[in-house]
ROZA-686071 format. One line per 8 residues: number of its first residue (from 0); for each residue x, y, z of N, C-alpha, C. Coordinates in steps of 0.02 Angstrom, whole numbers. Each point is the difference from the previous one (the first is absolute). Layout:
NUM> X/Y/Z/X/Y/Z/X/Y/Z ~ ...
//
This chain:
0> -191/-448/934/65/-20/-27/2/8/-76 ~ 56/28/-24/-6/0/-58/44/-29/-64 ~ -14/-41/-32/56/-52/-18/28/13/-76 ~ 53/-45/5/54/47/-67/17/-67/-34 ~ 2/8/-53/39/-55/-50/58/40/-40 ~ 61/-20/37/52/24/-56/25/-37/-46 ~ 23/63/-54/-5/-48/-96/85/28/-3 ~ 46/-29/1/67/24/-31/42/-56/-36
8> 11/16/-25/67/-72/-32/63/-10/46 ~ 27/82/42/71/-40/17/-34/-8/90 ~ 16/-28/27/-13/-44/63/20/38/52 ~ 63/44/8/13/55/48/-49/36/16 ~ -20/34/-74/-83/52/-9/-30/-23/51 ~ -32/-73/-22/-39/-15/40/-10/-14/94 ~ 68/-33/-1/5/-6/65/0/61/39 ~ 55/75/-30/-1/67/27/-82/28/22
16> -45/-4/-58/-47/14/9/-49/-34/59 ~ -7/-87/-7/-23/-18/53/8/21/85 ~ 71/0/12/32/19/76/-50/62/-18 ~ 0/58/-10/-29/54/-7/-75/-3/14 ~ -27/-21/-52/-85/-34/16/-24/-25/58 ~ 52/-38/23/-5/-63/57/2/20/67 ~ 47/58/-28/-6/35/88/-44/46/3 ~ -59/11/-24/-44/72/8/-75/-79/39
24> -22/25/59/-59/-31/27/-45/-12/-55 ~ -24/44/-48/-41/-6/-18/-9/-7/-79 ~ 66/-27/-28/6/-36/-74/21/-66/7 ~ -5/-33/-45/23/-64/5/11/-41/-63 ~ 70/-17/-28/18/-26/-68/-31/-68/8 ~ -63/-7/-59/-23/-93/-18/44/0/-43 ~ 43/-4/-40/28/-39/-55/52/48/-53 ~ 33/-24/-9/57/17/-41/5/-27/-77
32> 6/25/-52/5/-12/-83/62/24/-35 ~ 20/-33/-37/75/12/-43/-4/24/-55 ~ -83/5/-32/-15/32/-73/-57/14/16 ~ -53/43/-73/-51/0/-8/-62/-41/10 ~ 37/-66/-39/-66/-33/-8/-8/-44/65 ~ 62/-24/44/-30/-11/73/-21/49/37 ~ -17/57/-11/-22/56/36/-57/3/-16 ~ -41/-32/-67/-54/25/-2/-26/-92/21
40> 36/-41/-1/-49/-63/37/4/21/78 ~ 35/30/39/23/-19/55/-81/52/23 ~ 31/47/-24/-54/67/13/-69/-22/-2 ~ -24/-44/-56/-54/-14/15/-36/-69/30 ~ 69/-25/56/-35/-35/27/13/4/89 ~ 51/66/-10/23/16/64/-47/63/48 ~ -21/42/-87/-50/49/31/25/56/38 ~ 56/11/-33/25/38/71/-12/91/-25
48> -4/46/41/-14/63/8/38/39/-83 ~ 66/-14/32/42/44/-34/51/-47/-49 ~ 14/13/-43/38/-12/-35/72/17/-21 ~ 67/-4/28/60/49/-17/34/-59/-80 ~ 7/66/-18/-11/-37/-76/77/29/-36 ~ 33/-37/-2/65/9/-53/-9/-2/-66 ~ 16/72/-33/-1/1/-84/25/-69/-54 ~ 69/3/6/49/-49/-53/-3/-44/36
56> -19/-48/-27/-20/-78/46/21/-43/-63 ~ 24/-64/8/-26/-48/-50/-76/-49/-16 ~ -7/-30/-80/-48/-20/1/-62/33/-12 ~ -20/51/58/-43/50/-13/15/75/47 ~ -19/66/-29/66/48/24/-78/24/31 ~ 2/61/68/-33/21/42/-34/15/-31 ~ -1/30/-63/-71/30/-28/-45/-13/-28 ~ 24/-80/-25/-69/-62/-17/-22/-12/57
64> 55/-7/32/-41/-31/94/-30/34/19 ~ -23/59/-5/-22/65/28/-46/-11/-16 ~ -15/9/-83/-46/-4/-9/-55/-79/-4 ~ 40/-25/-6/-30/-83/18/-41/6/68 ~ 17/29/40/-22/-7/89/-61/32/-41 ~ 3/67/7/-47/61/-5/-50/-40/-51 ~ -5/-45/-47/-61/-32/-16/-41/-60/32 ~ 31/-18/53/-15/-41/31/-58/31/28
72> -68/-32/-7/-76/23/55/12/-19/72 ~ 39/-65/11/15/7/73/46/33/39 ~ 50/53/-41/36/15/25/-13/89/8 ~ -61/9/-4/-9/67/-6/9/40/69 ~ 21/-12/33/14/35/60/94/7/-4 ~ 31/-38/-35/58/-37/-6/45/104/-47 ~ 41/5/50/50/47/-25/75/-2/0 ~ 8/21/-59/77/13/-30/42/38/27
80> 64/-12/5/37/75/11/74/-22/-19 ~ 20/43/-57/49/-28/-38/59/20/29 ~ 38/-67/27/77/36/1/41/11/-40 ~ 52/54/4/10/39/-64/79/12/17 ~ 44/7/-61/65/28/7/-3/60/-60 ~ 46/48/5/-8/57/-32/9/-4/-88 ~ 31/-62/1/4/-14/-73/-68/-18/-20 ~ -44/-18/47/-68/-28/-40/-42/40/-7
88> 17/79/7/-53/50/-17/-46/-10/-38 ~ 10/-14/-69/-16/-4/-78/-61/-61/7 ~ 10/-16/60/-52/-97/0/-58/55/55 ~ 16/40/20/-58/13/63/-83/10/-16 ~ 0/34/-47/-49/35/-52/-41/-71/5 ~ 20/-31/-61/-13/-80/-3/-31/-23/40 ~ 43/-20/56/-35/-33/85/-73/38/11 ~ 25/77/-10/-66/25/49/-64/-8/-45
96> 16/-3/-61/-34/-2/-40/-42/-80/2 ~ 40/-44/16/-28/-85/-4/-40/-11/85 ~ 6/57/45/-47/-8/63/52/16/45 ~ 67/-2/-13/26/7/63/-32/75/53 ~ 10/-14/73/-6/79/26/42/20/22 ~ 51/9/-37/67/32/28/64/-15/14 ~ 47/11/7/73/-14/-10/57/2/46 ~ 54/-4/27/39/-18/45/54/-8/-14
104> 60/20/17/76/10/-23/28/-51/59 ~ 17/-48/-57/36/-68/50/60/40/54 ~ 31/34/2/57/36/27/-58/40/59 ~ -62/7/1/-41/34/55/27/-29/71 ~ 6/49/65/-10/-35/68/-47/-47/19 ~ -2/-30/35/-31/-48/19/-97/43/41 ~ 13/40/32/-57/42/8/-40/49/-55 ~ 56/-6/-54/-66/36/-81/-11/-68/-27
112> 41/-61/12/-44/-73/-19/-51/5/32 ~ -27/-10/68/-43/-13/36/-41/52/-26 ~ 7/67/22/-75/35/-12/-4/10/-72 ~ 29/-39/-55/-42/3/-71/-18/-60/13 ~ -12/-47/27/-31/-72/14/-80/34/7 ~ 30/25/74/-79/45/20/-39/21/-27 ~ 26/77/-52/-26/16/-36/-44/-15/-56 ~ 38/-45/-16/-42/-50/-57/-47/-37/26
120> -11/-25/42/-40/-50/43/-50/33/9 ~ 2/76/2/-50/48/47/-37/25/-67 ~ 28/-27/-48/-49/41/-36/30/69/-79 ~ 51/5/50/53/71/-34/41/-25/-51 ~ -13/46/-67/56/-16/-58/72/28/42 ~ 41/-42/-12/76/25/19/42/29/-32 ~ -17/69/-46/40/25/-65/-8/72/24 ~ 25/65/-6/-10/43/23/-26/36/-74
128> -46/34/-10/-18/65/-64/69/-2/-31 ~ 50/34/37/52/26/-42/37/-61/-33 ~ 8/-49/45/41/-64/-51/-31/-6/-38 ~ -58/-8/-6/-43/-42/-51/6/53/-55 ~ -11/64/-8/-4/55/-39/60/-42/-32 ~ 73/11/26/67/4/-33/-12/-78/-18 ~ -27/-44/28/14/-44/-54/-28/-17/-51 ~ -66/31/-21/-39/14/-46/22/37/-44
136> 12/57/19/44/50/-44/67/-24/-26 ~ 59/-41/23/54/-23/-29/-5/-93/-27 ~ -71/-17/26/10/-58/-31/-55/-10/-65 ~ -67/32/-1/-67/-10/-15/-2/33/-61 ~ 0/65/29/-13/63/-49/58/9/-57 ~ 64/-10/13/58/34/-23/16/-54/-52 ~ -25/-73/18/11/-52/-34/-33/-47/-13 ~ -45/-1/-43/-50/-37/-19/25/-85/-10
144> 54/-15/-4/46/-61/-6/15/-56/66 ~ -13/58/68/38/-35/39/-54/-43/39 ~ -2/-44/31/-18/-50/57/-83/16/6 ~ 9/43/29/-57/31/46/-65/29/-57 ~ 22/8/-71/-14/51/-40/-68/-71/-44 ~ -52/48/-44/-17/-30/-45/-59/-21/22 ~ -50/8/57/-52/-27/13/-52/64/-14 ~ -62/-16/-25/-34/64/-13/-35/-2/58
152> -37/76/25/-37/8/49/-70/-25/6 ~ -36/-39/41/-54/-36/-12/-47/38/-9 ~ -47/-15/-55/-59/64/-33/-48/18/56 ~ 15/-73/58/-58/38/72/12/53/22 ~ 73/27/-25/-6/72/66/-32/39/-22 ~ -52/-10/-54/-70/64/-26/-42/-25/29 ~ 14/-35/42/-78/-47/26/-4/37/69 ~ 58/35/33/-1/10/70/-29/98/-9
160> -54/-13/53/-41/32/33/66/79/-24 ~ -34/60/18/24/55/29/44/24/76 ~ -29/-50/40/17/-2/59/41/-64/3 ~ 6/-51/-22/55/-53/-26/71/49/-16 ~ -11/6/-54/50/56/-33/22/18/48 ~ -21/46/39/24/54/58/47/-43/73 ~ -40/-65/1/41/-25/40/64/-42/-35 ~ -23/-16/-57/80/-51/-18/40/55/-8
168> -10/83/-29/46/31/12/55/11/69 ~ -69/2/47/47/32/74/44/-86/32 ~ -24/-65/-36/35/-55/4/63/-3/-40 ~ -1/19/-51/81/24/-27/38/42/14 ~ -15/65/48/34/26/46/5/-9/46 ~ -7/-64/14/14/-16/56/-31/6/95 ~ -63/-5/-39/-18/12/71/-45/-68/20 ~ 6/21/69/-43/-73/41/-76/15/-25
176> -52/-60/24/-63/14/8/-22/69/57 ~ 55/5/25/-41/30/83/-5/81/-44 ~ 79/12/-30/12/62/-13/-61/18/-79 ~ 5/-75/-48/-53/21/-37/-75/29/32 ~ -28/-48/34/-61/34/52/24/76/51 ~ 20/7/21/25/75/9/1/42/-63 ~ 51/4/-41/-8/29/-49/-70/26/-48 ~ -50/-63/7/-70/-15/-43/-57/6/25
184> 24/-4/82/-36/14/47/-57/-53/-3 ~ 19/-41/7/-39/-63/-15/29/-42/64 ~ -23/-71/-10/16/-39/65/65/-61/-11 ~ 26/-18/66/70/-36/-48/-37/-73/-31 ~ -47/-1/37/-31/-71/-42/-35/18/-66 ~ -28/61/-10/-29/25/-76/76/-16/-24 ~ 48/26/-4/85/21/-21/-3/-81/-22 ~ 6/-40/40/24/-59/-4/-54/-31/-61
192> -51/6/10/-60/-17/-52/16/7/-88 ~ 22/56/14/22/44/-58/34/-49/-46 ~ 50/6/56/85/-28/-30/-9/-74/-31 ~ -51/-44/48/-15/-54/-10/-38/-13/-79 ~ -55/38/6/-46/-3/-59/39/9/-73 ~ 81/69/18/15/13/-66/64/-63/-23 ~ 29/-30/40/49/-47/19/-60/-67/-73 ~ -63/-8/40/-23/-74/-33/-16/22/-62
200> -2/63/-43/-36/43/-49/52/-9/-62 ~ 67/16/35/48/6/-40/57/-63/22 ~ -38/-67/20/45/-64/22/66/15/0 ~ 2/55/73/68/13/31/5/-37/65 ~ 58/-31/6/3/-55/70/3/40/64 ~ 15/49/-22/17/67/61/31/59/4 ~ 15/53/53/-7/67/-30/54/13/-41 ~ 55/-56/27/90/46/-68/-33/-19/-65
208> -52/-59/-25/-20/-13/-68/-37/86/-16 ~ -37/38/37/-29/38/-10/31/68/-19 ~ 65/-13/53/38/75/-23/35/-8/-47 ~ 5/-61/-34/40/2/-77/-54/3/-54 ~ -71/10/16/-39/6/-59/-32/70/2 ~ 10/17/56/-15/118/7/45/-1/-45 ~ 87/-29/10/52/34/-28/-21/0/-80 ~ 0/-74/-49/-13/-24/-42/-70/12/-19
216> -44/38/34/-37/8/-61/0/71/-9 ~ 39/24/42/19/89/-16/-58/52/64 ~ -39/-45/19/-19/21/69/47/52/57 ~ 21/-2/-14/71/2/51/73/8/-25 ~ 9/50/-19/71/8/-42/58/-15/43 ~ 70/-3/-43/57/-56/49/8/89/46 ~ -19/48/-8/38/79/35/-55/10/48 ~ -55/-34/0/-43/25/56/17/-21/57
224> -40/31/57/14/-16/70/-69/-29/19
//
């Protein structure tokens, strides 16, 4: 079973989302929050899997909470996934940047709710190469001013191996462990090893933290594939 704490301020959100959650066998909503900072008590005493996390909150806005969870030592299994309206582009960078793994358009069907629940649960950043490119490129790169902008790249990524390198690359294009081990010809648990080792090297909470630091440290230009 896999359990959800939803974070929104207006109460519809929430309830829409629960019916949704509630009817899949195998999720199950513990607890509901109206801001940030009950999201990050509730979270860490509710424990729950996943986190659906609303940006503009009062009190404290999704991306302290975000990152509030993501320092928590007991909550390290504990994942984000930001719900999002199209005006909050400019905040996404930010999120992914503070631990979230990925993002969600409140206006989504009720079955791309559920399997980004999954996804995240399973392990999988929820951002595709190309979004992340364009929002790097129109929020990061183009504007050193905005939200997302202004953090330098951590001096560990000279610390990672040759074969590190090679995999956080094929992790910012987006590929699974299975397809990295295919590709490397290696095993999906070497793949997974990898990802793991370069993740604690460069204190990234998980892989979307990783594909914004290929992008940002120039690893990985915003035009590559």
């Amino acid at each position: 079973m896999t359990t959800v704490l939803i974070v929104d301020d207006q109460v519809l959100i929430r309830r829409a989302v629960r019916e949704i959650l509630d009817n899949e066998a195998d999720l199950s909503v513990v607890g509901e929050a109206v801001n940030g900072r009950d999201a990050v008590t509730l979270a860490t005493s509710l424990q729950p899997d996943i986190v659906l996390m609303d940006i503009r909150m009062p009190e404290l806005d999704g991306i302290e909470a975000t990152k509030a969870i993501c320092a928590v030592p007991s909550l390290e299994n504990t994942r984000v996934l930001i719900l999002t309206t199209f005006e909050e582009d400019e905040y996404l960078i930010a999120a992914l940047r503070a631990g979230a793994s990925g993002f969600i358009g409140k206006g989504a069907e009720p079955d791309e709710i559920t399997r980004a629940v999954r996804a995240v649960h399973a392990g999988d950043a929820l951002l595709s190469p190309s979004a992340t490119r364009s929002l790097i490129t129109k929020y990061v790169l183009s504007d050193p001013t905005s939200p997302g902008a202004g953090v330098a790249v951590p001096p560990t990524l000279a610390h990672l191996t040759d074969r590190e390198r090679e995999v956080l690359l094929l992790v910012a294009r987006g590929r699974s462990n299975q397809e990295i081990a295919d590709e490397l010809v290696i095993s999906p648990h070497t793949a997974k090893t990898h990802v793991n080792r370069i993740m604690a090297k460069l204190y990234a909470h998980d892989r979307a933290q990783l594909v914004i630091l290929a992008y940002e440290s120039g690893m990985l230009a915003p035009g590559g594939a």
